[in-house]
BARONU-644487 format. One record per residue: residue in one letter; x, y, z of N, C-alpha, C, CB in turn. Coordinates in pm, 1 decimal. Each point is the difference from the previous one (the first is absolute). Last residue first. Glycine has a CB too. Layout:
<r type="a" n_east="X" n_north="Y" n_up="Z" ca_east="X" ca_north="Y" ca_up="Z" c_east="X" c_north="Y" c_up="Z" cb_east="X" cb_north="Y" cb_up="Z"/>
...
//
This chain:
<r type="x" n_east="-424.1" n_north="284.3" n_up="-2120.6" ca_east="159.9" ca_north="38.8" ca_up="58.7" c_east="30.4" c_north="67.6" c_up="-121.9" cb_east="94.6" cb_north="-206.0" cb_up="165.0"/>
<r type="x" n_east="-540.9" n_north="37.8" n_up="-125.2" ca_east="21.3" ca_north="82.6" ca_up="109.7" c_east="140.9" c_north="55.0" c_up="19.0" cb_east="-179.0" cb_north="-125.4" cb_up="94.0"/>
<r type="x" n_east="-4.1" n_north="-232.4" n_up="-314.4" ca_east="-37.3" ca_north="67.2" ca_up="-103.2" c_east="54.9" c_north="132.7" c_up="67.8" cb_east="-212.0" cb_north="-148.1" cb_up="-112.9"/>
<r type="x" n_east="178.5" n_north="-248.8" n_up="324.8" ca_east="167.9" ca_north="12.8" ca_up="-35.0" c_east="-9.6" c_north="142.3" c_up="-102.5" cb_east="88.8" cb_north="-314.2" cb_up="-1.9"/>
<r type="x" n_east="-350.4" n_north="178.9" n_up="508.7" ca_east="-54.6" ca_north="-22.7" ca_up="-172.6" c_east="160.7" c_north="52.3" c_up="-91.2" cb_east="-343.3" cb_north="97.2" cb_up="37.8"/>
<r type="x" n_east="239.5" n_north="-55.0" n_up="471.4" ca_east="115.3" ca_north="-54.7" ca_up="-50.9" c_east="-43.8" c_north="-46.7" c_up="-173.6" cb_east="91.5" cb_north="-88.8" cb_up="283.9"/>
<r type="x" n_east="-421.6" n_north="317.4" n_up="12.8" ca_east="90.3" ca_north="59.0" ca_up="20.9" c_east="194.1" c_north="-39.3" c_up="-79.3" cb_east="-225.3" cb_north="28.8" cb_up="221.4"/>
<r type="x" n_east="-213.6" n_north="-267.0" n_up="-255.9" ca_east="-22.3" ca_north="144.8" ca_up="-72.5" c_east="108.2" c_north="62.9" c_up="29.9" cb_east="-231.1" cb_north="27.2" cb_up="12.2"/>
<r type="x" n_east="195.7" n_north="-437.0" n_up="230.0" ca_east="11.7" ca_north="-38.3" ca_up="-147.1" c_east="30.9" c_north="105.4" c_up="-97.7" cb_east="-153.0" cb_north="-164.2" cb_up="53.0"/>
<r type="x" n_east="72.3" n_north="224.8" n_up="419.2" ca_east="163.5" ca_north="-78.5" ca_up="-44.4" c_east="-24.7" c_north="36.6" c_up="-129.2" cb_east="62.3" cb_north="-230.4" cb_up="150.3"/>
<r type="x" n_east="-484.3" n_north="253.2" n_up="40.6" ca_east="56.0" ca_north="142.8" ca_up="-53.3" c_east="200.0" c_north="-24.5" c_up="-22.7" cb_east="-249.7" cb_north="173.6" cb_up="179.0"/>
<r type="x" n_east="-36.4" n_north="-565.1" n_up="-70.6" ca_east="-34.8" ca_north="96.2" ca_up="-162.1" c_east="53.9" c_north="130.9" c_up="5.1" cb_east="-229.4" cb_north="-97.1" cb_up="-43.3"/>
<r type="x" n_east="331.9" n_north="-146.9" n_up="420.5" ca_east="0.8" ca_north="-123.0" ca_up="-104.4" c_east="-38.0" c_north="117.1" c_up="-92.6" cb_east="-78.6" cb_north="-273.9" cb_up="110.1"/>
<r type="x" n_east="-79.0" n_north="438.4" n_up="249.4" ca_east="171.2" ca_north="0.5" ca_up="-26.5" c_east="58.4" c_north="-42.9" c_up="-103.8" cb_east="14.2" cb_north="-28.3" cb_up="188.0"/>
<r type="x" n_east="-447.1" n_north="-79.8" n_up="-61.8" ca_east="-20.2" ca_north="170.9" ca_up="-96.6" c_east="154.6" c_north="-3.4" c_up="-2.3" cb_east="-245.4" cb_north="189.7" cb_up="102.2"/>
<r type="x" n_east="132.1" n_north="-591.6" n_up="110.4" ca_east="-40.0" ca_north="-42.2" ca_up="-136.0" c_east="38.0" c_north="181.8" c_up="-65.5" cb_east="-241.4" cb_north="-258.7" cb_up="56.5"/>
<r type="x" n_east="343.1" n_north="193.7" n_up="364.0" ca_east="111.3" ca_north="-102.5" ca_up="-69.1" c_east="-93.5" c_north="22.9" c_up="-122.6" cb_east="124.9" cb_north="-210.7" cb_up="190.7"/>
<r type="x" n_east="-183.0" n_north="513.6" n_up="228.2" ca_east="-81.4" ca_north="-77.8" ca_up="-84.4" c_east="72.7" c_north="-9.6" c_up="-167.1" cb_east="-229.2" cb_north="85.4" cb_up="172.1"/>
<r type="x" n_east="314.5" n_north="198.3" n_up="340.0" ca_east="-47.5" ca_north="-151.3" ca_up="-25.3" c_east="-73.7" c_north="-82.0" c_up="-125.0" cb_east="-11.7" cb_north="64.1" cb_up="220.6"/>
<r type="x" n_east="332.7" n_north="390.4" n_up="103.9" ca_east="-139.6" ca_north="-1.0" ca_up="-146.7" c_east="59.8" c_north="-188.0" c_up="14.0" cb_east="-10.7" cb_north="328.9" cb_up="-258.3"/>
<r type="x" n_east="186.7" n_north="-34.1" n_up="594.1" ca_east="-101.0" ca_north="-98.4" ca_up="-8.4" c_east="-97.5" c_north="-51.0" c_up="-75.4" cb_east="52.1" cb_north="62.2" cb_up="137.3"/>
<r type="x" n_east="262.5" n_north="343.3" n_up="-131.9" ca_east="-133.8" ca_north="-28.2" ca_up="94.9" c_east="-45.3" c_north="-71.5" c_up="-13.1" cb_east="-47.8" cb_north="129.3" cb_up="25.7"/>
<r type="x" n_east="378.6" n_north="-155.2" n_up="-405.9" ca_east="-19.1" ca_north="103.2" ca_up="95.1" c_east="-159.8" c_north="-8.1" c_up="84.1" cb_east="180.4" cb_north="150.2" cb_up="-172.4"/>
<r type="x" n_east="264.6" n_north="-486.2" n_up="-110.0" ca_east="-160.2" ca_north="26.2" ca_up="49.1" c_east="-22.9" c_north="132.5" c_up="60.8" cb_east="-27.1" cb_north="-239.4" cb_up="54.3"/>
<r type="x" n_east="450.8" n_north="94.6" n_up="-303.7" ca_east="-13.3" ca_north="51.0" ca_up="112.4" c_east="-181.0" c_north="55.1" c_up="48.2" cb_east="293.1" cb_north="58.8" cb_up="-59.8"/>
<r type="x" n_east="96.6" n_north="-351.9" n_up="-339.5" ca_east="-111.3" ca_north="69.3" ca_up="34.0" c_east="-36.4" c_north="9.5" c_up="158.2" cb_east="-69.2" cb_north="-70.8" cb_up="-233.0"/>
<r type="x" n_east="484.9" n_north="-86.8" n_up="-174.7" ca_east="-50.8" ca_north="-35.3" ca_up="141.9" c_east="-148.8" c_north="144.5" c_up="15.8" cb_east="323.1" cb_north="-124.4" cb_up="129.7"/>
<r type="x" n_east="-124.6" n_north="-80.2" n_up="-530.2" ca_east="43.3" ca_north="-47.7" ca_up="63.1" c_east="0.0" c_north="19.6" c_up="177.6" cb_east="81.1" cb_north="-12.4" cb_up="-242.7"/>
<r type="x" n_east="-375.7" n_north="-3.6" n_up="-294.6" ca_east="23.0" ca_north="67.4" ca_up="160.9" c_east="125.4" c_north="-56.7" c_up="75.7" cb_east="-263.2" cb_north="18.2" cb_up="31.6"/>
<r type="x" n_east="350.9" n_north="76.4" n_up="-594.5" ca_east="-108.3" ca_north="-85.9" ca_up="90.1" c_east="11.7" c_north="63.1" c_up="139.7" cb_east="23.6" cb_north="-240.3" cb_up="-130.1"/>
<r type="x" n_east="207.2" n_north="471.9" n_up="-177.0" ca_east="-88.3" ca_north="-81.4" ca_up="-93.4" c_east="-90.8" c_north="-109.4" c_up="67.1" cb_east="181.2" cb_north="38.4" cb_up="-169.7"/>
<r type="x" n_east="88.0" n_north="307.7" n_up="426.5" ca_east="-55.3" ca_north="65.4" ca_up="-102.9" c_east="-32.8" c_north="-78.2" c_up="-120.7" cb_east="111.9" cb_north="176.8" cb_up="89.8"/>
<r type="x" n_east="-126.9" n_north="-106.8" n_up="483.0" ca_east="19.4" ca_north="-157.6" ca_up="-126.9" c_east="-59.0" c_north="73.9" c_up="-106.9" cb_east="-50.9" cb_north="-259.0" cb_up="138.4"/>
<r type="x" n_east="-165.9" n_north="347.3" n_up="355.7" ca_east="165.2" ca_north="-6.4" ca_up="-54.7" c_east="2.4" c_north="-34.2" c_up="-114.5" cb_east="96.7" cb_north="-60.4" cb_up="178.1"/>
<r type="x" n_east="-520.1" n_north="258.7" n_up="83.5" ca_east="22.4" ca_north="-92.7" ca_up="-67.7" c_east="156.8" c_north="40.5" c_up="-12.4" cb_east="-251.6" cb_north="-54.8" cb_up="-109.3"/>
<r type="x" n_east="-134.2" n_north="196.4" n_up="430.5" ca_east="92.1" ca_north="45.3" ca_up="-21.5" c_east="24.4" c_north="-139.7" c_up="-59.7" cb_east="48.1" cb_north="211.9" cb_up="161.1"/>
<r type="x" n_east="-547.7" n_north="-87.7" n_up="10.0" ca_east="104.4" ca_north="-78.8" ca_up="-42.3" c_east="93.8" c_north="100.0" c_up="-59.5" cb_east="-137.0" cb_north="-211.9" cb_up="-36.2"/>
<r type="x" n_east="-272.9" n_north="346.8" n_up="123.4" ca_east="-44.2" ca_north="-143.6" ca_up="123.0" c_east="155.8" c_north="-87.5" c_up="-63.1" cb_east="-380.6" cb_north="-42.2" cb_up="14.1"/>
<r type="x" n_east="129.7" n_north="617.1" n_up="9.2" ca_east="158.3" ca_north="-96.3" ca_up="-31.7" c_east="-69.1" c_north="-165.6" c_up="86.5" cb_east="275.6" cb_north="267.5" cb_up="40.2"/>
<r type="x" n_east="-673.2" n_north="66.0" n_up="-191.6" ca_east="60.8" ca_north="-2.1" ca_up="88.0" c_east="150.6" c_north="-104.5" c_up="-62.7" cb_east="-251.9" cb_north="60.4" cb_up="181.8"/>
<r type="x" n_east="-94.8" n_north="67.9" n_up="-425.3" ca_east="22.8" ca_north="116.0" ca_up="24.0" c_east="87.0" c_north="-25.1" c_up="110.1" cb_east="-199.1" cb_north="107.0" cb_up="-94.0"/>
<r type="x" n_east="-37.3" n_north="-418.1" n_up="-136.0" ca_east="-57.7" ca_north="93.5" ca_up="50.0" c_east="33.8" c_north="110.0" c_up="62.4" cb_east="-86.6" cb_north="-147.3" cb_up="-12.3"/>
<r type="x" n_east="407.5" n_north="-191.7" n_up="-76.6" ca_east="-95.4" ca_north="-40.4" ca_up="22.9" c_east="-86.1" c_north="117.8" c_up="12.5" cb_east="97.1" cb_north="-200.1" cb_up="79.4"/>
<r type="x" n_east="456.8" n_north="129.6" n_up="-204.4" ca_east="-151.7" ca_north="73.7" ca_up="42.3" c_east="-116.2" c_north="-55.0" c_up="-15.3" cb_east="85.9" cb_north="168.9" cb_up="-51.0"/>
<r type="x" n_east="489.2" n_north="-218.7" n_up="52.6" ca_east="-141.7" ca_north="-72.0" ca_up="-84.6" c_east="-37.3" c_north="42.1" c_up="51.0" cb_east="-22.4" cb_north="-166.1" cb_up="-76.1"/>
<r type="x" n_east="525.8" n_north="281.8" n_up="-65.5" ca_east="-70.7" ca_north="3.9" ca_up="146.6" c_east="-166.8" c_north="-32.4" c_up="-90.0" cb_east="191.3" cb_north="231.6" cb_up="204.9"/>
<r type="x" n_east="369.7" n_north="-396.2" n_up="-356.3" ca_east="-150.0" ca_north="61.2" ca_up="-23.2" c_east="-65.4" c_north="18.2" c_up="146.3" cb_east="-39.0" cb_north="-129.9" cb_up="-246.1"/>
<r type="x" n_east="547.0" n_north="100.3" n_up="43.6" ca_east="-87.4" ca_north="-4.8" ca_up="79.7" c_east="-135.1" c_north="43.5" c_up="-66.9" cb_east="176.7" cb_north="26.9" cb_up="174.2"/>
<r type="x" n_east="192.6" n_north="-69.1" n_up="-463.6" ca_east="80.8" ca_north="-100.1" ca_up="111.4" c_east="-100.1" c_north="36.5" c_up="119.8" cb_east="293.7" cb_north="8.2" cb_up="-80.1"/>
<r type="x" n_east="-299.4" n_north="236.7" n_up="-315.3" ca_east="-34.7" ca_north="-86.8" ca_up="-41.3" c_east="17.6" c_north="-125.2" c_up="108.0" cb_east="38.0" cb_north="126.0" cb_up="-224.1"/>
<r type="x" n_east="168.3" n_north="338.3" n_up="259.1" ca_east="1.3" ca_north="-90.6" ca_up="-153.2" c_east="-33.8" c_north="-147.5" c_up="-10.6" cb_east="178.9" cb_north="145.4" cb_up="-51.7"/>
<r type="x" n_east="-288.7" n_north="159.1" n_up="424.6" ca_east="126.4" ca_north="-62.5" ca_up="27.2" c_east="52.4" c_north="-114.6" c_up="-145.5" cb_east="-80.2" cb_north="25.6" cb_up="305.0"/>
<r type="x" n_east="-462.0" n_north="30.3" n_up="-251.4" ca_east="130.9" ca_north="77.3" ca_up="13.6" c_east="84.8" c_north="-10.8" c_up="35.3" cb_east="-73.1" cb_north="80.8" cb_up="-0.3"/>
<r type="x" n_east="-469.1" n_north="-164.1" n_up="-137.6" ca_east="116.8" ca_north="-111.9" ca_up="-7.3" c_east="75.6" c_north="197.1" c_up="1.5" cb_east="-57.6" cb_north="-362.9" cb_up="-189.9"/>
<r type="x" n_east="-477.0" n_north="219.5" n_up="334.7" ca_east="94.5" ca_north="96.4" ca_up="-15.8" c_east="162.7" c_north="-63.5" c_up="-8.9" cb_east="-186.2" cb_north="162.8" cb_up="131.1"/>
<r type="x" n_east="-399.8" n_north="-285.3" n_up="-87.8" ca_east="150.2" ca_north="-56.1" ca_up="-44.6" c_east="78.3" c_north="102.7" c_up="-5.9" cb_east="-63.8" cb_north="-174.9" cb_up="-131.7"/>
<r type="x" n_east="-481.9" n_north="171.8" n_up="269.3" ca_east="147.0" ca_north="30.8" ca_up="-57.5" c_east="78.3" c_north="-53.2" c_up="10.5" cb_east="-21.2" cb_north="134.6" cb_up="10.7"/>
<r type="x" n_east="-507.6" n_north="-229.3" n_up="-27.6" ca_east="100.2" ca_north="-33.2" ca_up="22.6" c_east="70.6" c_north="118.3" c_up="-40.7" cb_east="-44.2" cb_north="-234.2" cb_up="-7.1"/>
<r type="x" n_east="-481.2" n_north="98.6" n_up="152.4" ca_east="84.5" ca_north="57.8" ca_up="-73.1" c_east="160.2" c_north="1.8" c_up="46.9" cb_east="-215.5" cb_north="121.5" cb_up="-60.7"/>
<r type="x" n_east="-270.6" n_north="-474.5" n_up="67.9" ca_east="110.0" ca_north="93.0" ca_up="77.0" c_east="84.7" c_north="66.1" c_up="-91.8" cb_east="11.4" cb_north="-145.8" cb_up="188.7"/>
<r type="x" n_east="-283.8" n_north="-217.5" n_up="-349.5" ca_east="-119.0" ca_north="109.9" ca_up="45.0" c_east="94.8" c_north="129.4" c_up="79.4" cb_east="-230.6" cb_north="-216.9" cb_up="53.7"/>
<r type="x" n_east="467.6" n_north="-133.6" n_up="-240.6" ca_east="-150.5" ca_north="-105.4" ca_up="69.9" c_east="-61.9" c_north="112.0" c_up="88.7" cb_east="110.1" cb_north="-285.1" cb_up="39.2"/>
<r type="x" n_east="217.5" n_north="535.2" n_up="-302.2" ca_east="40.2" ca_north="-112.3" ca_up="-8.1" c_east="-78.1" c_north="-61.8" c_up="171.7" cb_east="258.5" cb_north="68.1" cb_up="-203.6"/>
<r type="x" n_east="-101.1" n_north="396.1" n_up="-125.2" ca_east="-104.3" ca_north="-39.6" ca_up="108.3" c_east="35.7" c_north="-143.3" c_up="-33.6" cb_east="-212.4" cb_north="196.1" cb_up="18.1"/>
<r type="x" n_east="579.5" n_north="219.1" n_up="-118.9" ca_east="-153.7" ca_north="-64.7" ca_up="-5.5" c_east="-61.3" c_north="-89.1" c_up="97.7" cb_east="46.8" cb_north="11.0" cb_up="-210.3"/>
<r type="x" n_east="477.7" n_north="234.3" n_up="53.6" ca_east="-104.3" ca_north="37.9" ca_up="97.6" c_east="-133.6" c_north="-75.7" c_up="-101.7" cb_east="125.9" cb_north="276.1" cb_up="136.6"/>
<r type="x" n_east="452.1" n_north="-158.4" n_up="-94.0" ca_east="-94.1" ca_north="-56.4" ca_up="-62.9" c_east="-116.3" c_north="-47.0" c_up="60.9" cb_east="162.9" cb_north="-35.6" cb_up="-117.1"/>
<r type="x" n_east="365.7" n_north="326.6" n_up="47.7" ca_east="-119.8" ca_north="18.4" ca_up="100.7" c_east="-102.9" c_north="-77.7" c_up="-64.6" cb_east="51.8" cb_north="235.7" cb_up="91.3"/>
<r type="x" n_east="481.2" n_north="-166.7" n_up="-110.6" ca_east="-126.7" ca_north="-32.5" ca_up="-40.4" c_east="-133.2" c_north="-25.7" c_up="98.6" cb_east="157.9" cb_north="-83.0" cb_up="-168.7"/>
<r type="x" n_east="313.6" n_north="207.4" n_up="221.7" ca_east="38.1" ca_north="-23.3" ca_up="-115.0" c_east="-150.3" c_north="-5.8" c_up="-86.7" cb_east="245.2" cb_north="-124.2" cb_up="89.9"/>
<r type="x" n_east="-119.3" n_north="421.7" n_up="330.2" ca_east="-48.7" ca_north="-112.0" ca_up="-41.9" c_east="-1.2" c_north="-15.7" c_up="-131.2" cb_east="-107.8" cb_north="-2.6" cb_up="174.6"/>
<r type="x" n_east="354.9" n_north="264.5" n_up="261.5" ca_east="-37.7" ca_north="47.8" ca_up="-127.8" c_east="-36.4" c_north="-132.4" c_up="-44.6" cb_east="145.7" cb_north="213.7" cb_up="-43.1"/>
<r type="x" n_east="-114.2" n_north="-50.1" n_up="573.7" ca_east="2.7" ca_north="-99.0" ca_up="-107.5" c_east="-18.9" c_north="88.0" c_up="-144.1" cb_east="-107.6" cb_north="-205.8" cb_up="170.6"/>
<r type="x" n_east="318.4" n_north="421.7" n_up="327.5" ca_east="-103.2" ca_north="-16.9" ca_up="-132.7" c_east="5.3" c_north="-93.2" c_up="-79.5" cb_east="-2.6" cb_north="185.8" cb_up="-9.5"/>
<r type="x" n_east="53.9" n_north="-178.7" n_up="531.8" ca_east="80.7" ca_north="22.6" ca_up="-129.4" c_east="-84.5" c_north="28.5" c_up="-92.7" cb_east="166.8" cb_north="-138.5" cb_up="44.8"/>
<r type="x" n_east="-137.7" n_north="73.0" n_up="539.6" ca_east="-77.9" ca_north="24.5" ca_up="-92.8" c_east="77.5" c_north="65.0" c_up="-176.5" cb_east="-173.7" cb_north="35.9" cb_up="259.8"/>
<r type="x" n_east="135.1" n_north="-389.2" n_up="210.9" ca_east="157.8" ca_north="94.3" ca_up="-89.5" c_east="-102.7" c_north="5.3" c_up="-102.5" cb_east="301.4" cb_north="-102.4" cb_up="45.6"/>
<r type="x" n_east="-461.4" n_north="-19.5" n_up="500.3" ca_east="-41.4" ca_north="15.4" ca_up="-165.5" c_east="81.4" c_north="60.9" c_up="-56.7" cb_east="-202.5" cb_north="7.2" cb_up="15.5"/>
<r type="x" n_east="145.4" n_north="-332.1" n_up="408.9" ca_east="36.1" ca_north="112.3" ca_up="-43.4" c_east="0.5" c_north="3.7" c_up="-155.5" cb_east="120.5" cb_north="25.6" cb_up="214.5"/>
<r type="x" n_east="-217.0" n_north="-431.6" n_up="16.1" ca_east="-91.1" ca_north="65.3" ca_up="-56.9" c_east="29.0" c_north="108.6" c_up="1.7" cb_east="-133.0" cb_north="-121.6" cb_up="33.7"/>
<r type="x" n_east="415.1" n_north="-306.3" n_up="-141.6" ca_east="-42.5" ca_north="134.0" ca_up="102.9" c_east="-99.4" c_north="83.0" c_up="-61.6" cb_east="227.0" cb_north="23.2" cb_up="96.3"/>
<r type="x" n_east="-239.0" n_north="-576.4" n_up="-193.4" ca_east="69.6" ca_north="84.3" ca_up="-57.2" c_east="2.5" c_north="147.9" c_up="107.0" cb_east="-66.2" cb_north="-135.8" cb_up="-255.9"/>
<r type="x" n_east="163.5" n_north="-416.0" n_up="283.8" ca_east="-102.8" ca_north="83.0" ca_up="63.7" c_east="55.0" c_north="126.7" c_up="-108.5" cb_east="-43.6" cb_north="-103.5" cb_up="305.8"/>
<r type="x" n_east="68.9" n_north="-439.8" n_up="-521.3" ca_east="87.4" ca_north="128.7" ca_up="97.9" c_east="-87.1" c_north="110.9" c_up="38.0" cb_east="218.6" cb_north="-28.8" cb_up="-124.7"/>
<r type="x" n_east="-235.4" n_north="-473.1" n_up="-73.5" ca_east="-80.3" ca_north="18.6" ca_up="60.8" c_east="139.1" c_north="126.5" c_up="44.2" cb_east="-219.8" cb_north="-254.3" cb_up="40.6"/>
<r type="x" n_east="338.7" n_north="-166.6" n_up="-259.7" ca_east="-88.6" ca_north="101.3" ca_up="-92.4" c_east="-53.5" c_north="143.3" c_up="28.3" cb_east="-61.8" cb_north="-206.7" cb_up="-53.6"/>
<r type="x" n_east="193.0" n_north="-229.4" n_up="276.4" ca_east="127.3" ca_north="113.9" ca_up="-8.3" c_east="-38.1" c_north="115.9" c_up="-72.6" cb_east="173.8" cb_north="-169.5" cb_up="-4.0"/>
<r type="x" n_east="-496.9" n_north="-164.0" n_up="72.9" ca_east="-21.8" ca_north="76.3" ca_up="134.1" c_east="135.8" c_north="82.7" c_up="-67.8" cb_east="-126.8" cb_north="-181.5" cb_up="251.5"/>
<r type="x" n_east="-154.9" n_north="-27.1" n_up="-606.6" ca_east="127.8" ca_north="-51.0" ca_up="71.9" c_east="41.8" c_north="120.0" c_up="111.4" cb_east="91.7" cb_north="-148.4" cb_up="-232.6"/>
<r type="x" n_east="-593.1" n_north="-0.8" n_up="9.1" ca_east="92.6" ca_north="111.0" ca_up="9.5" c_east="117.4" c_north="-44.8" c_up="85.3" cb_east="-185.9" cb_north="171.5" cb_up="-25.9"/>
//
């Protein structure tokens, strides 16, 4: 990770309404998933069991992503990328 990469965010809260382009949901190595794409297609937020473990950029590939709480595991990221950026999807 290139340290410039690296910005603090505030934790005051601007609360808005999202409207979502799509909502897409199952299970995957036994865990259940959401995907939610909005901002036409230019963010996704990922779910793990119900909890947020990622904010995605990039409306045909990731271009930047924002781990949430320390989620850790390159191989489920790796596949839910895949589902979330699938081209069948645009």
């Amino acid at each position: 990770m290139d340290s410039s990469s690296i910005a603090k965010v505030s934790k005051k809260e601007f609360p808005f309404q999202v409207t979502y382009d799509y909502q897409l949901t199952g299970k995957i190595r036994g865990e259940r998933f959401t995907i939610q794409s909005f901002w036409n297609h230019e963010m996704k937020e990922m779910y793990l069991n119900n909890k947020i473990i990622a904010i995605v950029k990039g409306k045909t590939d990731p271009e930047n992503i924002i781990l949430i709480n320390g989620y850790n595991n390159p191989t489920m990221m790796k596949e839910l990328l895949l589902i979330a950026y699938n081209k069948f999807l645009l």
